[in-house]
VOTORNU-749268 format. One record per residue (C-alpha): residue in three letters; x, y, z. Coordinates in steps of 0.02 Angstrom, whole numbers. Layout:
<vogus>
(vogu 'ALA',(X,Y,Z))
...
</vogus>
This chain:
<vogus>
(vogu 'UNK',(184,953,1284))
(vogu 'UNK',(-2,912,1306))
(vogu 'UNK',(-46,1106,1234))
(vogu 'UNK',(79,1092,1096))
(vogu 'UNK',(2,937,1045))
(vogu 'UNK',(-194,991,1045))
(vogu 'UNK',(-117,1149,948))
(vogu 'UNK',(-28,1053,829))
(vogu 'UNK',(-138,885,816))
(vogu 'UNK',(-218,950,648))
(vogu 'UNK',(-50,966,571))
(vogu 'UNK',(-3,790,660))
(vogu 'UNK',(-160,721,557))
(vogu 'UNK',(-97,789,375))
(vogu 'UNK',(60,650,409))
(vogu 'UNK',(-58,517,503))
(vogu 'UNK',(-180,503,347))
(vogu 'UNK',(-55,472,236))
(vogu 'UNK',(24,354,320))
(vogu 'UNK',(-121,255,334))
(vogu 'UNK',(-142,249,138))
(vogu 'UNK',(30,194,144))
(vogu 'UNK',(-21,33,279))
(vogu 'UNK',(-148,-13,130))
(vogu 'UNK',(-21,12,-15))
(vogu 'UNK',(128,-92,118))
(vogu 'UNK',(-26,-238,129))
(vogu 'UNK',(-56,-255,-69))
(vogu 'UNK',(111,-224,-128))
(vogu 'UNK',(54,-188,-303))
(vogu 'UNK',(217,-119,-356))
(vogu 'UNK',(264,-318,-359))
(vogu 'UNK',(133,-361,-468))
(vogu 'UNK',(122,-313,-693))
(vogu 'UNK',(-38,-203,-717))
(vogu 'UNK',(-84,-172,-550))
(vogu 'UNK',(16,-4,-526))
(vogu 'UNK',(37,55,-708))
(vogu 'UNK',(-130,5,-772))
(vogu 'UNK',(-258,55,-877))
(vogu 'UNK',(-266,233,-902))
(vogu 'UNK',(-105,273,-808))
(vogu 'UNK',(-16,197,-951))
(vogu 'UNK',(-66,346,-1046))
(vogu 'UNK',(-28,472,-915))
(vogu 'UNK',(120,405,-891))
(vogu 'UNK',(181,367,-1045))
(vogu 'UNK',(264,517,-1102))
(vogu 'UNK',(411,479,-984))
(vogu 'UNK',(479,322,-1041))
(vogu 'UNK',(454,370,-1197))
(vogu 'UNK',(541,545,-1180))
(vogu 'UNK',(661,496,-1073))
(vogu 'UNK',(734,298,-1103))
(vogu 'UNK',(651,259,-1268))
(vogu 'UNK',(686,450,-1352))
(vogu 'UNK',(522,401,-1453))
(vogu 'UNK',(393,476,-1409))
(vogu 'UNK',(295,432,-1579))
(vogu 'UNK',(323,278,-1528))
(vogu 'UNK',(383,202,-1699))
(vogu 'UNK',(555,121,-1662))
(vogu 'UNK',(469,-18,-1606))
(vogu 'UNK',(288,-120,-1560))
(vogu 'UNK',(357,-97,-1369))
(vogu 'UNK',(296,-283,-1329))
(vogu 'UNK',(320,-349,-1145))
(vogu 'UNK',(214,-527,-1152))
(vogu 'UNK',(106,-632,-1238))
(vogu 'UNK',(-37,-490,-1269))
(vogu 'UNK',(39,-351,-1166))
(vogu 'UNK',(134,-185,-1218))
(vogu 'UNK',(226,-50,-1117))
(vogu 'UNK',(139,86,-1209))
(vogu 'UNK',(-66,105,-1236))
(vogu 'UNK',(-98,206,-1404))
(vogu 'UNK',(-272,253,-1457))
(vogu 'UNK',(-292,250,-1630))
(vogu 'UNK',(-418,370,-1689))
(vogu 'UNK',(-542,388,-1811))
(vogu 'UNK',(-407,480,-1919))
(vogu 'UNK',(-307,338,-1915))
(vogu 'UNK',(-179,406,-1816))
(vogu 'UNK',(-130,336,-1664))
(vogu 'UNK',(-41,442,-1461))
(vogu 'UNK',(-88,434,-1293))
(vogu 'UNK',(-247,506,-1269))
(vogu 'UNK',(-205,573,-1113))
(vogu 'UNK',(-138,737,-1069))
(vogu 'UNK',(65,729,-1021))
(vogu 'UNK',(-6,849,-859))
(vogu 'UNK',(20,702,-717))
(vogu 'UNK',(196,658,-814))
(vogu 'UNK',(233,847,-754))
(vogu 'UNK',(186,775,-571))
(vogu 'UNK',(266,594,-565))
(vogu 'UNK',(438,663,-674))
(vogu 'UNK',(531,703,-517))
(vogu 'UNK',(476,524,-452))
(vogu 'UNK',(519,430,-620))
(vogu 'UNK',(688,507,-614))
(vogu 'UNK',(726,441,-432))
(vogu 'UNK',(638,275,-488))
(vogu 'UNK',(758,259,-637))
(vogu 'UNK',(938,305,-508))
(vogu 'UNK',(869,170,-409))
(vogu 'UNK',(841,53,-549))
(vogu 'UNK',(1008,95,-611))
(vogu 'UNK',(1090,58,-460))
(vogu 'UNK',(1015,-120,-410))
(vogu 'UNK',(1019,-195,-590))
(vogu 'UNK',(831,-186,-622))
(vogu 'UNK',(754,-162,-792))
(vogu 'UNK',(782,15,-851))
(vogu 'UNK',(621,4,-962))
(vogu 'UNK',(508,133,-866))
(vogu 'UNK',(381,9,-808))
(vogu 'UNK',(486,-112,-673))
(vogu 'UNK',(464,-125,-485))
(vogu 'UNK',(555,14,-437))
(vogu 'UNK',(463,154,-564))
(vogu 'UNK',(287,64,-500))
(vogu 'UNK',(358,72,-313))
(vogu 'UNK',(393,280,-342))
(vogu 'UNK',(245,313,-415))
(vogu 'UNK',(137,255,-269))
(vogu 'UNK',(240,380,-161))
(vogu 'UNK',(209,501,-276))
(vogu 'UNK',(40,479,-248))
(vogu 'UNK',(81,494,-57))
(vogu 'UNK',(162,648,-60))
(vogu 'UNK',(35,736,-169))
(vogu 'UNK',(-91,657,-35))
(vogu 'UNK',(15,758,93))
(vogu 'UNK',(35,907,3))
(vogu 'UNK',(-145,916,-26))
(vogu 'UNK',(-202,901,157))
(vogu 'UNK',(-44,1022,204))
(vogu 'UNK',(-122,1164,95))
(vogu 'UNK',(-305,1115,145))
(vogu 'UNK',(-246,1134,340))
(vogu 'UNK',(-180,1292,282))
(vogu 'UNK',(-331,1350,197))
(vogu 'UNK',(-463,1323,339))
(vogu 'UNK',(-317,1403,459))
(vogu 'UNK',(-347,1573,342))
(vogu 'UNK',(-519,1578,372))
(vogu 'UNK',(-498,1536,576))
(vogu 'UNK',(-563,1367,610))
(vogu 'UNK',(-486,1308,776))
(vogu 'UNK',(-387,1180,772))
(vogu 'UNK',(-498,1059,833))
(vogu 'UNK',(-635,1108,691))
(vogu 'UNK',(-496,1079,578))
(vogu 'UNK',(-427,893,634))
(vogu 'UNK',(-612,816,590))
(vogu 'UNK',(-639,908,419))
(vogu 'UNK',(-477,818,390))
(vogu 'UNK',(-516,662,442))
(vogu 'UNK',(-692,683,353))
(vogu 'UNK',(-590,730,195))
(vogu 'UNK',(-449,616,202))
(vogu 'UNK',(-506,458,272))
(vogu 'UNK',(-702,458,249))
(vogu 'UNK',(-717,495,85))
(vogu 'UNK',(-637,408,-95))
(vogu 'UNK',(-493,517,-107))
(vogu 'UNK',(-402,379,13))
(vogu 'UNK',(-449,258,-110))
(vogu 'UNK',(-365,365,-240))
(vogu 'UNK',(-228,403,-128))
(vogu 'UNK',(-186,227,-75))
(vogu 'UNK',(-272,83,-177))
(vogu 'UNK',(-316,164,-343))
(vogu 'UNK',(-146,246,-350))
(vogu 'UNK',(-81,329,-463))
(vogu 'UNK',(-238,394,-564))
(vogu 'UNK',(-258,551,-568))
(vogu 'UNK',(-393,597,-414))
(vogu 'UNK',(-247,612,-274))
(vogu 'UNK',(-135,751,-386))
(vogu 'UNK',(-298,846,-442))
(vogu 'UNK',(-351,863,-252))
(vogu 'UNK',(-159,935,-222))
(vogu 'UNK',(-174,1027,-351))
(vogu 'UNK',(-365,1113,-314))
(vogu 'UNK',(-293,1133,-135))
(vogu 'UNK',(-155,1243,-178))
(vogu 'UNK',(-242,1336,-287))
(vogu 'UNK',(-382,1388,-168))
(vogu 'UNK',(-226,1425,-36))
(vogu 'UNK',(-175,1504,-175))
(vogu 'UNK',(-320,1625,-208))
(vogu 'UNK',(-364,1656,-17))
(vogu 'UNK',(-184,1738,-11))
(vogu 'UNK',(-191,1844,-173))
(vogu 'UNK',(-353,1913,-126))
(vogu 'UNK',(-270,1960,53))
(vogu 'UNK',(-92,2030,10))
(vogu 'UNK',(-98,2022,-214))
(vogu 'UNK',(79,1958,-195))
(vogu 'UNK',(151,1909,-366))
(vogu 'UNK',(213,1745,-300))
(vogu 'UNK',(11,1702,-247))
(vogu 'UNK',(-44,1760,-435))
(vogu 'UNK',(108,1634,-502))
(vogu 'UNK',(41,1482,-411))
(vogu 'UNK',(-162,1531,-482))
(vogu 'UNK',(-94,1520,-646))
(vogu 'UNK',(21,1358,-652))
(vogu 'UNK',(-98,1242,-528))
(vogu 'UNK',(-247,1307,-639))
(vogu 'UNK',(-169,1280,-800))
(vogu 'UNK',(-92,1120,-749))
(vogu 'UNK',(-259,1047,-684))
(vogu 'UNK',(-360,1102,-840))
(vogu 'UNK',(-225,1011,-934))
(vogu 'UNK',(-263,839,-831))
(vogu 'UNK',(-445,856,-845))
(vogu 'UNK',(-494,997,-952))
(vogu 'UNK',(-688,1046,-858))
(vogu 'UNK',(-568,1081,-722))
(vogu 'UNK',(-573,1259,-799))
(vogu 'UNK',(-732,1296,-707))
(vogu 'UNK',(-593,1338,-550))
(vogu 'UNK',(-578,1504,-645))
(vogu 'UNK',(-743,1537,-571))
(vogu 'UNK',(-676,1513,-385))
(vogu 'UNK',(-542,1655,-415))
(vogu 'UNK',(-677,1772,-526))
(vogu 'UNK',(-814,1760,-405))
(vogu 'UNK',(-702,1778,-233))
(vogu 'UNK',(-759,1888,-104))
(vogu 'UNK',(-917,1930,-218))
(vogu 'UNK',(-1040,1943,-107))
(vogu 'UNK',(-1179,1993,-259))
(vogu 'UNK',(-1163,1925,-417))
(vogu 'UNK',(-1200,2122,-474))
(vogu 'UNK',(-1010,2156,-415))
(vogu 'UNK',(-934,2051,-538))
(vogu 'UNK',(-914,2190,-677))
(vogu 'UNK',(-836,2298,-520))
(vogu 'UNK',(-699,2187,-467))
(vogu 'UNK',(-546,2237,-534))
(vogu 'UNK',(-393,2103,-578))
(vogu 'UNK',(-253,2218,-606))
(vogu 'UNK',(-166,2192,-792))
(vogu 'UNK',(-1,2118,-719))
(vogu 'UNK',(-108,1989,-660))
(vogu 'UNK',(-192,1965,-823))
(vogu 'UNK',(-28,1949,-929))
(vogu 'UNK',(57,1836,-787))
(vogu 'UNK',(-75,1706,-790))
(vogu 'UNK',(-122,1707,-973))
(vogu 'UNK',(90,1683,-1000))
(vogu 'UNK',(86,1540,-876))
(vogu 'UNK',(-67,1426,-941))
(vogu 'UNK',(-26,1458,-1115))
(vogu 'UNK',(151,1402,-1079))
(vogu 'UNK',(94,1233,-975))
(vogu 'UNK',(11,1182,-1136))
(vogu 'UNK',(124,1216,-1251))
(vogu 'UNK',(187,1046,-1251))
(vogu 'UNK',(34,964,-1265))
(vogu 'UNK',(3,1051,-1416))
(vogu 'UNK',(171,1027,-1487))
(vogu 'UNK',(144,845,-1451))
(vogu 'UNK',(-24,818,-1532))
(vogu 'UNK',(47,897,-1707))
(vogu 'UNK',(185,778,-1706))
(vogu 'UNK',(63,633,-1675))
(vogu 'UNK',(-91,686,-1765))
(vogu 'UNK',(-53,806,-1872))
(vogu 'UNK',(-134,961,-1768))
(vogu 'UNK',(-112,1075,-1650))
(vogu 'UNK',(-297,1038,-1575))
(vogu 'UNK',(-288,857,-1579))
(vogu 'UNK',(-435,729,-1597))
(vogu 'UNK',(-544,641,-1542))
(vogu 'UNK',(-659,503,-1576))
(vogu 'UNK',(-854,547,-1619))
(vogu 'UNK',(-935,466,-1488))
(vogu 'UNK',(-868,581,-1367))
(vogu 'UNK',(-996,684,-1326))
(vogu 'UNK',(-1053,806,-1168))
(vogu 'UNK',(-1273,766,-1137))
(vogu 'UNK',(-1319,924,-1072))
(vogu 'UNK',(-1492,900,-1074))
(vogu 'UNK',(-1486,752,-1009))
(vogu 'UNK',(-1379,750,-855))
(vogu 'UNK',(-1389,604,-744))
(vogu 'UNK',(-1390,684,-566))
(vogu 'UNK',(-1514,555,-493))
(vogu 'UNK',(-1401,423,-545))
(vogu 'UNK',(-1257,496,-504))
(vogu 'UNK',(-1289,562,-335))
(vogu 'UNK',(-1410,426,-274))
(vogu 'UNK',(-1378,284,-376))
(vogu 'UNK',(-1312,127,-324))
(vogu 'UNK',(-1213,99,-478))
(vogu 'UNK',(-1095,263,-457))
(vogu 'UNK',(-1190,376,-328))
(vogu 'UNK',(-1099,498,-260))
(vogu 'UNK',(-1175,510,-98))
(vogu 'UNK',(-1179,326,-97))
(vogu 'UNK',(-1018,278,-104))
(vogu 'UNK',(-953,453,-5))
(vogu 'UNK',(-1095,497,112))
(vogu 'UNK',(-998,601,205))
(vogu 'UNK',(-1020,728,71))
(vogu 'UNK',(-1182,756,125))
(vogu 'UNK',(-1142,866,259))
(vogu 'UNK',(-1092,992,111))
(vogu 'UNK',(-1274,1018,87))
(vogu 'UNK',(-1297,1114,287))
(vogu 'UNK',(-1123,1185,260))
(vogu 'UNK',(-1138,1264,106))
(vogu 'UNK',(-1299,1353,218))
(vogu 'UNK',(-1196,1396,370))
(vogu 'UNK',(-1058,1458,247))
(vogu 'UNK',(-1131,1620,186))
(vogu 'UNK',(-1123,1695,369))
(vogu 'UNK',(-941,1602,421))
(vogu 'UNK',(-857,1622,279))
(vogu 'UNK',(-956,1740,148))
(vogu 'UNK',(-820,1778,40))
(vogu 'UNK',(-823,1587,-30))
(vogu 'UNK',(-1024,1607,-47))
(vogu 'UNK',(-1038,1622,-235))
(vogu 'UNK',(-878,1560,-309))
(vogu 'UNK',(-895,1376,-183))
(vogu 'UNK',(-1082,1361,-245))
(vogu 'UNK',(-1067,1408,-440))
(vogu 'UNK',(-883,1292,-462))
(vogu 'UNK',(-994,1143,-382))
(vogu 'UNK',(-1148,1167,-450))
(vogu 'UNK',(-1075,1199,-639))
(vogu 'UNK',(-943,1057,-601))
(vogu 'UNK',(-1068,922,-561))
(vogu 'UNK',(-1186,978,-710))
(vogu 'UNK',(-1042,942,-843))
(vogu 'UNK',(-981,794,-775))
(vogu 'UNK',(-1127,708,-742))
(vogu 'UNK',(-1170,759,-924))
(vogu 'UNK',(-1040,652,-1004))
(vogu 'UNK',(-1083,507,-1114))
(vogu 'UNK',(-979,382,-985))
(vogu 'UNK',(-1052,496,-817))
(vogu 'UNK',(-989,347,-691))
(vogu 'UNK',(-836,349,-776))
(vogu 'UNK',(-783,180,-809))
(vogu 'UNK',(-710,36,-660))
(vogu 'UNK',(-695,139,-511))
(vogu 'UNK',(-730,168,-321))
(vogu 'UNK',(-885,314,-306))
(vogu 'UNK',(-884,456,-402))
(vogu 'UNK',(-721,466,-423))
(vogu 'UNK',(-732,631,-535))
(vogu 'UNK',(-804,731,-385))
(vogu 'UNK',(-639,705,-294))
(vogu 'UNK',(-542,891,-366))
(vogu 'UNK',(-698,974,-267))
(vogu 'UNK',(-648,903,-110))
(vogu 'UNK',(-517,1056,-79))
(vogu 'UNK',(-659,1183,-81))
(vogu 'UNK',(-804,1098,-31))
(vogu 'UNK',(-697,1050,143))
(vogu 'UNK',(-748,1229,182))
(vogu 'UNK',(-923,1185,217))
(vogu 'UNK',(-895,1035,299))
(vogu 'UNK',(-787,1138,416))
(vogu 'UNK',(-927,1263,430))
(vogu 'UNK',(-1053,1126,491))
(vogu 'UNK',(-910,1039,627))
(vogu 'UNK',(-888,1199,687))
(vogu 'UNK',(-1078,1252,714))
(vogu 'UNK',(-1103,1078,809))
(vogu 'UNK',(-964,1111,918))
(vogu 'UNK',(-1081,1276,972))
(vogu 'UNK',(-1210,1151,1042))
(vogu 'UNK',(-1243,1039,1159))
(vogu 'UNK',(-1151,868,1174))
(vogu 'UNK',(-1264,753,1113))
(vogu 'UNK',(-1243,848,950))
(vogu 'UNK',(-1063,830,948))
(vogu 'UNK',(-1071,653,1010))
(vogu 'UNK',(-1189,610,859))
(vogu 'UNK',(-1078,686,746))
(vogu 'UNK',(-924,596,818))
(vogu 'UNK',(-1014,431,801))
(vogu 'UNK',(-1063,476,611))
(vogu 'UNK',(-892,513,567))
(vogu 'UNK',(-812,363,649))
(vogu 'UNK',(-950,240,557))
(vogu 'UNK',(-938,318,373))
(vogu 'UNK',(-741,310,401))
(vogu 'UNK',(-709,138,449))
(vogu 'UNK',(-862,111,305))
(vogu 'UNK',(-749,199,178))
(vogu 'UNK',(-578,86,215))
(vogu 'UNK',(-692,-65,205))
(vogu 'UNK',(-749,-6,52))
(vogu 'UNK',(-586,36,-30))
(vogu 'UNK',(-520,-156,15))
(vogu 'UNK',(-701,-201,-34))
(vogu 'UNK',(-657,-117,-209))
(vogu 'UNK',(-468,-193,-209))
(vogu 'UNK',(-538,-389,-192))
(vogu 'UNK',(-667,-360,-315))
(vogu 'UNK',(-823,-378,-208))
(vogu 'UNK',(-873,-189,-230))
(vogu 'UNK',(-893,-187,-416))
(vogu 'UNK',(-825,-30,-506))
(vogu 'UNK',(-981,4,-641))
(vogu 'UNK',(-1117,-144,-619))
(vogu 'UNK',(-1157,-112,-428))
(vogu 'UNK',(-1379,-123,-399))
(vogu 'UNK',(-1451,-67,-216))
(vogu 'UNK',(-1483,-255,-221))
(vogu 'UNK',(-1299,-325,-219))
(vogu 'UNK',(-1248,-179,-121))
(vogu 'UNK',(-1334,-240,25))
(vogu 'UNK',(-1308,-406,-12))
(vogu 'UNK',(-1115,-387,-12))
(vogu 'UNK',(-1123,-241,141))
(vogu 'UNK',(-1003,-316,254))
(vogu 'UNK',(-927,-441,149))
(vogu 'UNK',(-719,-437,70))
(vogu 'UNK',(-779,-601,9))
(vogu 'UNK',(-904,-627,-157))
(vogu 'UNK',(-1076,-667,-98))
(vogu 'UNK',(-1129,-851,-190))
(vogu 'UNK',(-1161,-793,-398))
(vogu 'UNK',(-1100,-629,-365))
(vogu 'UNK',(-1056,-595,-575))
(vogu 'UNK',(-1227,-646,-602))
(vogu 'UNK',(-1310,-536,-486))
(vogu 'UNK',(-1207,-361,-572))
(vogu 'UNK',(-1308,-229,-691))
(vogu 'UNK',(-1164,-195,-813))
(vogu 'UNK',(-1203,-41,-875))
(vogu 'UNK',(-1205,-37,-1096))
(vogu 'UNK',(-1049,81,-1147))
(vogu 'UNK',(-1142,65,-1345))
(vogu 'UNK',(-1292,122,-1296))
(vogu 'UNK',(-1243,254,-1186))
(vogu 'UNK',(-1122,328,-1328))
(vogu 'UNK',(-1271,351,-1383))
(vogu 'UNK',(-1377,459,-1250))
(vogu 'UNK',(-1460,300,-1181))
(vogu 'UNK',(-1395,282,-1027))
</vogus>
């Protein structure tokens, strides 16, 4: 029993973590509380179903869909044409649908109101955000079991991953954005990719093509995973022109992405009038102006701030070349070309939320490295692995804090200064004038390329 468990305790961890986002979403119960579940910029994720599916409007024009003084089930933008949809992709509607459905059986059966947005469709859609938390550790496990960490190597990078960084936020407390299904989905695509490149089953080329086209489709820069698959097992950037991608492969996956977005594009010509959509003219990319100081370091959105346990990417990605040297170029060029863009956009720490919580669809591949650094300290002596134990235990219990800090309001999610960080380090309660102590960052001047 006791060798079944230490050869199985990695696989016992992919159910453990989630359960423990499930403890914090059990403590809040959000799902009993208007705007706390389906909020913000879920509305217009999510929209698509109700609309589809109870309302059979998904123009939205049988009605002003009003639900209280001020509030509305659905959240148009109404763009500079005039013109008003969701101006978010229906790609997480593809994820929750088989959720919504059971939501709406349940509703259904126990008299609730079948309008898409009461307790039981807010209850499903946190565990939907469970299971893609699952699934996404599942494939991860079976990722870093391809390239033959042990299972010990394995359990930590988990726990590093799952608990000590803000994809449990977006797993448990910031449920359902979008972070949690993105990090599924960039799992099972690397899975994915490993396997092709091993056996070039057409089941492996199938699943490249629908998790890539799906996750482009939530958040287009996401395309820059093309570059994982291209630059696999490249070991010199001269091979590129040599690899060959046979044409079956080439027809498949161009089939499968066009047809994901088919949809989409249907949608945005019955909404605005083309095929291409719109958007407003603020919404601009600063590419020569990236803010990777702020971004990384800051104490408003810093990356290695408010995940510091993402550090130890920077000696894995080193002790990666030799451990795992097929991943050298295509790990390196998707996070180095993913971090440029999005830490070029106008809005770079993205709007109310816990880190940088864009960085979270790397997680999947950049676990790789972090695996590659457990499992050189676990070639030295103990202190080393005693250091790193004690690390890892300190930034995790940090990281939970933080994601109840975030919940009650005393982390702030865009007007945090090194000042009130410390200040408030420690503290679920607001520290004495805590609103006048926050740097709110200026949204008009950064439209702008102030920022």
């Amino acid at each position: 029993m006791v060798n079944l468990f230490k050869r199985r305790f990695s696989l016992i961890l992919v159910l453990f973590i989630p359960l423990c986002a499930l403890l914090v979403d059990m403590n809040l119960k959000k799902w009993r509380h208007d705007e706390k579940v389906i909020a913000y910029d879920v509305h217009s994720y999510y929209g698509y179903l109700p609309a589809k599916f109870i309302f059979d409007d998904l123009k939205l024009e049988k009605s002003d869909y009003k639900c209280g003084e001020g509030q509305y089930w659905f959240w148009l933008k109404q763009y500079d044409s005039g013109k008003k949809a969701f101006d978010k992709t229906y790609g997480l509607s593809i994820m929750y649908a088989p959720f919504f459905a059971v939501a709406h059986q349940v509703a259904k059966a126990f008299d609730y109101p079948l309008t898409g947005f009461s307790e039981p469709y807010q209850f499903f859609l946190l565990l939907s955000a469970l299971f893609y938390f699952f699934i996404g550790l599942l494939y991860l496990r079976k990722l870093l079991l391809h390239y033959n960490f042990s299972e010990r190597e394995i359990a930590i990078t988990l726990l590093i991953v799952g608990l000590g960084t803000n994809l449990f936020c977006y797993a448990s407390q910031s449920a359902p954005l979008p972070e949690v299904y993105l990090f599924a989905l960039s799992a099972l695509f690397a899975y994915a990719t490993a396997k092709w490149h091993m056996n070039r089953k057409l089941k492996s080329i199938i699943i490249v093509s629908a998790t890539l086209s799906l996750m482009t489709l939530i958040h287009l820069p996401l395309i820059l995973f093309a570059f994982y698959f291209i630059l696999y097992d490249v070991k010199k950037l001269t091979e590129i022109g040599s690899k060959k991608i046979p044409v079956y492969a080439l027809i498949i996956f161009t089939i499968i992405f066009i047809s994901v977005w088919i949809p989409q594009l249907k949608y945005w010509k019955l909404t605005l009038g083309s095929y291409l959509g719109a958007s407003d003219n603020y919404e601009h990319y600063y590419f020569l102006k990236p803010m990777f100081w702020k971004g990384l370091f800051g104490f408003q959105k810093g990356w290695f701030i408010y995940t510091p346990l993402m550090l130890l990417i920077l000696p894995g990605i080193y002790f990666m070349r030799k451990r795992v040297p097929e991943l050298k170029w295509s790990v390196i060029t998707v996070t180095l070309l993913f971090v440029y863009i999005t830490l070029s956009w106008w809005n770079w720490w993205y709007g109310g939320s816990f880190g940088q919580k864009s960085m979270v669809p790397l997680y999947s591949i950049l676990a790789i490295p972090i695996a590659c650094i457990v499992s050189k300290v676990f070639t030295k002596e103990k202190r080393y692995r005693y250091s790193l134990a004690i690390i890892v235990t300190f930034f995790i219990v940090l990281n939970v804090f933080q994601t109840y800090q975030f919940e009650y309001g005393s982390l702030h999610g865009d007007a945090m200064s090194s000042k009130i960080y410390f200040k408030q380090f420690g503290r679920l309660d607001k520290i004495e004038k805590f609103e006048e102590q926050l740097s709110y960052p200026n949204y008009d001047e950064a439209k702008k390329g102030n920022r």
